[in-house]
N, CA, C and O of each residue as an XYZ file, in Angstrom:
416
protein
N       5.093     16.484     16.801
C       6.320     16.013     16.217
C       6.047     14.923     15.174
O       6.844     14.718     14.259
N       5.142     14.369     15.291
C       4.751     13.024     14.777
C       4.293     13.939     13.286
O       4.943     13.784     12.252
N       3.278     14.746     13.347
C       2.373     15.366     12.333
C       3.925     15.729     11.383
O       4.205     14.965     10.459
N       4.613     16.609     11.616
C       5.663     17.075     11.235
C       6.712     16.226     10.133
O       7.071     16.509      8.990
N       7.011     15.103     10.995
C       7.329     13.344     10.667
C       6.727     13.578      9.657
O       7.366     13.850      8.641
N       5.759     13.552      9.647
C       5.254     11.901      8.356
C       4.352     13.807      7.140
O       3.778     13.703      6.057
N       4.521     14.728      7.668
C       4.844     15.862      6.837
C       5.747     16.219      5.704
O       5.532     16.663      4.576
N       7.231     15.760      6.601
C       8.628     15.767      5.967
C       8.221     14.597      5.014
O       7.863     14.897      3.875
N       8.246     13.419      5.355
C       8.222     12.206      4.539
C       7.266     12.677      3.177
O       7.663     13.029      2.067
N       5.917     12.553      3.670
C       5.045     12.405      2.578
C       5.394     13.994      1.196
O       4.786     14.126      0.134
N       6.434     14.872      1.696
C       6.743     15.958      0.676
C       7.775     15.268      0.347
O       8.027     15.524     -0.830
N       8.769     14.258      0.924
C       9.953     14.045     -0.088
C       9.594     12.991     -1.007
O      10.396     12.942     -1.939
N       8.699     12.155     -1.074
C       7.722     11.167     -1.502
C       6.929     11.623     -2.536
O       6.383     10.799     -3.270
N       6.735     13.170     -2.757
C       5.737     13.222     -3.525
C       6.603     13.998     -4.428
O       6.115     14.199     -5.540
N       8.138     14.629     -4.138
C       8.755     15.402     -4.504
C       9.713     14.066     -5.719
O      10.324     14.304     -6.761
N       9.497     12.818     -5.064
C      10.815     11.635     -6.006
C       9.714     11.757     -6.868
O       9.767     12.442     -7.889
N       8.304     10.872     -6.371
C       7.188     11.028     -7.369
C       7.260     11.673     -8.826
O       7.123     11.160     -9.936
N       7.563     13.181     -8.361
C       7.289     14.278     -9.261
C       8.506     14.493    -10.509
O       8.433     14.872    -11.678
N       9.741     14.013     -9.554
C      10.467     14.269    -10.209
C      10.854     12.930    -11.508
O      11.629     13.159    -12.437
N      10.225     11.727    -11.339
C       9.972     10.630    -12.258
C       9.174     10.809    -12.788
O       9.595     10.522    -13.908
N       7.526     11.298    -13.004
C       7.117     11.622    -13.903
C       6.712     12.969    -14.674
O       5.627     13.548    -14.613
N       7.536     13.228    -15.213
C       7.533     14.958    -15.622
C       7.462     14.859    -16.852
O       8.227     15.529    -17.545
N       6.696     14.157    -17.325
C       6.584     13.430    -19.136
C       5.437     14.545    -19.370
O       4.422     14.417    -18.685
N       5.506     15.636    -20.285
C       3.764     16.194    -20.773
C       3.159     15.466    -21.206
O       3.500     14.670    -22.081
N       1.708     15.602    -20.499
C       0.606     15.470    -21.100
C      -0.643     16.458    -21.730
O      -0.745     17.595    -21.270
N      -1.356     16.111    -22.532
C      -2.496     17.136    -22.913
C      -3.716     16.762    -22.163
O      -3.857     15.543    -22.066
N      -4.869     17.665    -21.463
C      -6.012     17.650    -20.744
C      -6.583     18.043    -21.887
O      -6.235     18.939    -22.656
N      -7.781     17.062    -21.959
C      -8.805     17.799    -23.149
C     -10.119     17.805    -22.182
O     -10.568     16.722    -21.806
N     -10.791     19.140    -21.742
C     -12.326     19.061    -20.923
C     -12.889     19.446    -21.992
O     -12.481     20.517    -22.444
N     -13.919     18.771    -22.696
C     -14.666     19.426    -23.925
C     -13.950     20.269    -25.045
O     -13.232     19.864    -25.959
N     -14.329     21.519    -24.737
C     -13.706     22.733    -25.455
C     -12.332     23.113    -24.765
O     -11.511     23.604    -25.538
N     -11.983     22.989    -23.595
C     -10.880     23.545    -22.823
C      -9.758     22.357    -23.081
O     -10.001     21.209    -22.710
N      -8.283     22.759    -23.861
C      -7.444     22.140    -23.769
C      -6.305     22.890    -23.172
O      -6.035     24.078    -23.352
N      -5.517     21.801    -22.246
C      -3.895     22.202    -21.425
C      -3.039     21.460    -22.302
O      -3.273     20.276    -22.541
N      -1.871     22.189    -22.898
C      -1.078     21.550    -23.360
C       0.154     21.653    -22.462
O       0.381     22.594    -21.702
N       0.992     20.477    -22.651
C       2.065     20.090    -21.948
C       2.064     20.135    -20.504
O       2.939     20.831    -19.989
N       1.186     19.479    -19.690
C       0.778     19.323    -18.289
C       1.631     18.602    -17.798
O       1.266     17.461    -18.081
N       2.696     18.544    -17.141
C       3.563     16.915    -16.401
C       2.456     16.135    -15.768
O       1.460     16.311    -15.067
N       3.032     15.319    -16.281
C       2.198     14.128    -15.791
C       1.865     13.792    -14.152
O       0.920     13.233    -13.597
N       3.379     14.546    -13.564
C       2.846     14.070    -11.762
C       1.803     15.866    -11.251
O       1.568     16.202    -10.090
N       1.559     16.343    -12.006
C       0.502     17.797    -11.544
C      -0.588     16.713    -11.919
O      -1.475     16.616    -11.071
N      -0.667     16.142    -12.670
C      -2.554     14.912    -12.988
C      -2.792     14.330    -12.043
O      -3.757     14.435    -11.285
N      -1.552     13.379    -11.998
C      -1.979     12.372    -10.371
C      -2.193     13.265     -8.974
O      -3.157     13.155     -8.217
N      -1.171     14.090     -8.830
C      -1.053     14.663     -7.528
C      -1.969     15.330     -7.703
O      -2.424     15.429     -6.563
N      -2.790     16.053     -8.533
C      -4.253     17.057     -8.972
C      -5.667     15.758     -8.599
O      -6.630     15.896     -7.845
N      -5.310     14.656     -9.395
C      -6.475     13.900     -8.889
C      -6.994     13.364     -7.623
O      -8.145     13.104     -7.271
N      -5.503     13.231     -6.837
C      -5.284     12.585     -5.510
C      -5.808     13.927     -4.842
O      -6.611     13.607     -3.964
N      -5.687     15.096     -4.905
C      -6.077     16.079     -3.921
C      -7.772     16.433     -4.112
O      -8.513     16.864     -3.228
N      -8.192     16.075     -5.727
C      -9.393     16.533     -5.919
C     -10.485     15.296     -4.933
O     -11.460     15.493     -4.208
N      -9.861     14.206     -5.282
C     -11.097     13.204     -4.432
C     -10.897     13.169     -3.191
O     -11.853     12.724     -2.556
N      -9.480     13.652     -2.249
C      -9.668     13.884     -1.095
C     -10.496     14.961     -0.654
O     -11.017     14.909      0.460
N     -10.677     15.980     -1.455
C     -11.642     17.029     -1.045
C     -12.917     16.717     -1.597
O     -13.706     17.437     -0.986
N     -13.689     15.864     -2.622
C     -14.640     15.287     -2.580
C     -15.242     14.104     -1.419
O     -16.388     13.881     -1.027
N     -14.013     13.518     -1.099
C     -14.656     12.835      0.606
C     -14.399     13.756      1.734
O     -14.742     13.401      2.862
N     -13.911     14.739      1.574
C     -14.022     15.431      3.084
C     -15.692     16.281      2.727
O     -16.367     16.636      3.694
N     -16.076     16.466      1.653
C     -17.179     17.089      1.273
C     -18.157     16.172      1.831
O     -18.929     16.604      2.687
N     -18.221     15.022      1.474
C     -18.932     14.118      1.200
C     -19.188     13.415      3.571
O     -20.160     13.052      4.234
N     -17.626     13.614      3.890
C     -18.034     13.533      5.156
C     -18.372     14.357      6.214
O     -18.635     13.988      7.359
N     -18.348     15.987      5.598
C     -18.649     16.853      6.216
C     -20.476     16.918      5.726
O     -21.201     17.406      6.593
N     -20.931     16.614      4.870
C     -22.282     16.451      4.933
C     -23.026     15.522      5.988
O     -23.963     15.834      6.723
N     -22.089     13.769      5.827
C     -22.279     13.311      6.452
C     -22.341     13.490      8.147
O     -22.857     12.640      8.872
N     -21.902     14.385      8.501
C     -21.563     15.214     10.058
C     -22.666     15.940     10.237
O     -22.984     15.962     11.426
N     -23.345     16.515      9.573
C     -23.983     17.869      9.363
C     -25.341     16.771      9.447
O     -25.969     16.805     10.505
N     -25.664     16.108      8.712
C     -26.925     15.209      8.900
C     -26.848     14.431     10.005
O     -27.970     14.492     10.509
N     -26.352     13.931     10.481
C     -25.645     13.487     12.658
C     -26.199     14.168     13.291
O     -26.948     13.721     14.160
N     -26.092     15.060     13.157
C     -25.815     16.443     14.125
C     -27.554     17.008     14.050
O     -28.229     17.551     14.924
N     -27.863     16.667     12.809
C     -29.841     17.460     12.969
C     -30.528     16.210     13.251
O     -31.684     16.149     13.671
N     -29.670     15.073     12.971
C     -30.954     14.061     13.389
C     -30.914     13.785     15.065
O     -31.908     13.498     15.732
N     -29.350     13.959     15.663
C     -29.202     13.775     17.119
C     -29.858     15.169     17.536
O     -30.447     15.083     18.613
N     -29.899     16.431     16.946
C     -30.541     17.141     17.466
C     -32.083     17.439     18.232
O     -32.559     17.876     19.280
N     -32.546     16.767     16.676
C     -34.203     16.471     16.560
C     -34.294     15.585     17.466
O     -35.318     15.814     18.110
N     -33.551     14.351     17.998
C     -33.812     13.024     18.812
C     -33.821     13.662     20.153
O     -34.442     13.110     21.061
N     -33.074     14.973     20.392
C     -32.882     15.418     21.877
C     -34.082     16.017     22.135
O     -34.907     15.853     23.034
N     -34.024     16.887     20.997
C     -35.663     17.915     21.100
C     -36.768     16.972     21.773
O     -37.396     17.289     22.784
N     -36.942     15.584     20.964
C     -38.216     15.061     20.739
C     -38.226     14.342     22.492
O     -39.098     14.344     23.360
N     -37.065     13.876     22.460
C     -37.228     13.308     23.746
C     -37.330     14.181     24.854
O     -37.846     13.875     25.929
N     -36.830     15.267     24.571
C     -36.870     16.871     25.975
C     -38.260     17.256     25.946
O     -38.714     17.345     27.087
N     -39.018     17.490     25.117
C     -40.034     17.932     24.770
C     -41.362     17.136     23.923
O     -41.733     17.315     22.764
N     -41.928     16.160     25.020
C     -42.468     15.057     24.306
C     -43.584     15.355     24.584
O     -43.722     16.234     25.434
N     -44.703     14.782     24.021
C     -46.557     15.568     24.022
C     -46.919     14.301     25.097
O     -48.013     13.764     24.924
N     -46.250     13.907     25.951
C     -46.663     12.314     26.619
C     -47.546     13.036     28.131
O     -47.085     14.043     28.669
N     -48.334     12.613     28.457
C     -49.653     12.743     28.994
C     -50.062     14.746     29.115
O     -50.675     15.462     29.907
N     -49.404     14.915     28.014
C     -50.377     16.585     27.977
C     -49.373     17.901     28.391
O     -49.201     18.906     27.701
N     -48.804     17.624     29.620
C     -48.032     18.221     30.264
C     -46.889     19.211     29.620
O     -46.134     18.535     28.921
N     -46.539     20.541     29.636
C     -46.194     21.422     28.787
C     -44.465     21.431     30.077
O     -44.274     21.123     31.253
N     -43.749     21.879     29.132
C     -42.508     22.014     29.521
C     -41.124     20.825     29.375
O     -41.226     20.008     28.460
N     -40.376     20.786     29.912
C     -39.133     19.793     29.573
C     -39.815     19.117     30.703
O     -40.599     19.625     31.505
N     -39.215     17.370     30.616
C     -39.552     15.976     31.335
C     -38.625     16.130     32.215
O     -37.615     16.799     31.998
N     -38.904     15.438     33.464
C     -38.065     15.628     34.596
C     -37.159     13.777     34.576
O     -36.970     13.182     33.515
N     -36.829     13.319     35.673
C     -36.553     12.060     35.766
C     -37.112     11.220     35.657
O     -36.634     10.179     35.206
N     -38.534     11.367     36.088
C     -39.251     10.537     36.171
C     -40.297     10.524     35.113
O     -41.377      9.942     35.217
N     -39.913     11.177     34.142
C     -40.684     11.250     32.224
C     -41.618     11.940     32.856
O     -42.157     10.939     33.328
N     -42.431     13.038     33.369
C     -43.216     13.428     33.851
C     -42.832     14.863     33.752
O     -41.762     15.149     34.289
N     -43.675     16.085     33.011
C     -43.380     17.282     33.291
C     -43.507     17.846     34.274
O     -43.634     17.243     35.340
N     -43.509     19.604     34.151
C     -43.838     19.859     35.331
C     -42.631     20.124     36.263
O     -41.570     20.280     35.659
N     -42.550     20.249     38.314
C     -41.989     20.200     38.788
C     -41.148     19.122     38.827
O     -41.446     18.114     38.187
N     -39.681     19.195     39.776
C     -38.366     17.915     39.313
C     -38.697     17.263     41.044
O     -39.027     17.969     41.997
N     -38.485     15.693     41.068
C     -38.967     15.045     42.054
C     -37.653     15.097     42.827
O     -37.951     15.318     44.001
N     -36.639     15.017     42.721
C     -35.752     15.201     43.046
C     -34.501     16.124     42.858
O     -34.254     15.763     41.708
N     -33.652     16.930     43.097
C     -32.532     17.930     42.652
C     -31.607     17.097     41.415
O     -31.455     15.876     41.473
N     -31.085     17.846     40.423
C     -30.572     17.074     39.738
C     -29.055     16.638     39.874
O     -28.483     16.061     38.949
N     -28.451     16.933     41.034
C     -27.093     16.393     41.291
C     -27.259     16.269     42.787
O     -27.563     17.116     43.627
N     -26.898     14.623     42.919
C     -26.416     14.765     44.154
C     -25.373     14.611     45.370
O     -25.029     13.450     45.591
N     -24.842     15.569     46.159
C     -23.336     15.504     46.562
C     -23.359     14.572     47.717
O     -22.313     14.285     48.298
C-alpha cells in the first residue's frame, strides 16, 4: 500500500513538473540533432538515465561481493593447512568430523 502511495504521488509530481516545463528545446549529440524536445522529457530523461547508471554501477558492485565472499568461503573450506585433502572439520583439521555437526 505504501509502494502504491508514494507511486500515486511521485506520478502526480512529475505530471505538475511536466506540465510547467513544456518550453522546446534542441539536443545537439555531435552530428545527431532533436528539434523541439520539451524541456521536462531532458530532466525526467536525465533523472532516469543516472538512476540506471547507479543501479549499473551497484549491481557490479554486488557481483564483486559475491566472488570475493565466494573465494573467502572456498579458501577457508578448502585450505592446504597441514597437507590434509578434503573440507576442515571444527576443529580446522581435515579428514574425519570430531564431533556430529548439530546437536539436539
Amino acid at each position: 500500500m505504501l509502494v502504491l502511495l508514494v507511486a500515486v504521488i511521485s506520478g502526480v509530481a512529475i505530471a505538475y513538473f511536466g506540465m510547467q516545463n513544456t518550453s522546446p528545446v534542441t539536443i545537439r549529440l555531435n552530428d545527431y540533432v532533436w528539434n523541439d524536445v520539451p524541456l521536462y522529457l531532458v530532466i525526467v530523461g536525465s533523472l532516469f538515465m543516472g538512476l540506471f547508471m547507479a543501479w549499473i554501477l551497484y549491481f557490479a558492485r554486488s557481483v564483486d561481493h559475491l566472488w570475493k565472499r565466494s573465494s573467502d568461503e572456498k579458501s577457508q573450506t578448502y585450505g592446504s593447512r597441514s597437507g590434509t585433502a578434503g573440507p576442515r572439520t571444527r576443529s580446522g583439521k581435515g579428514g574425519t568430523q570430531d564431533h556430529p555437526p548439530f546437536s539436539v
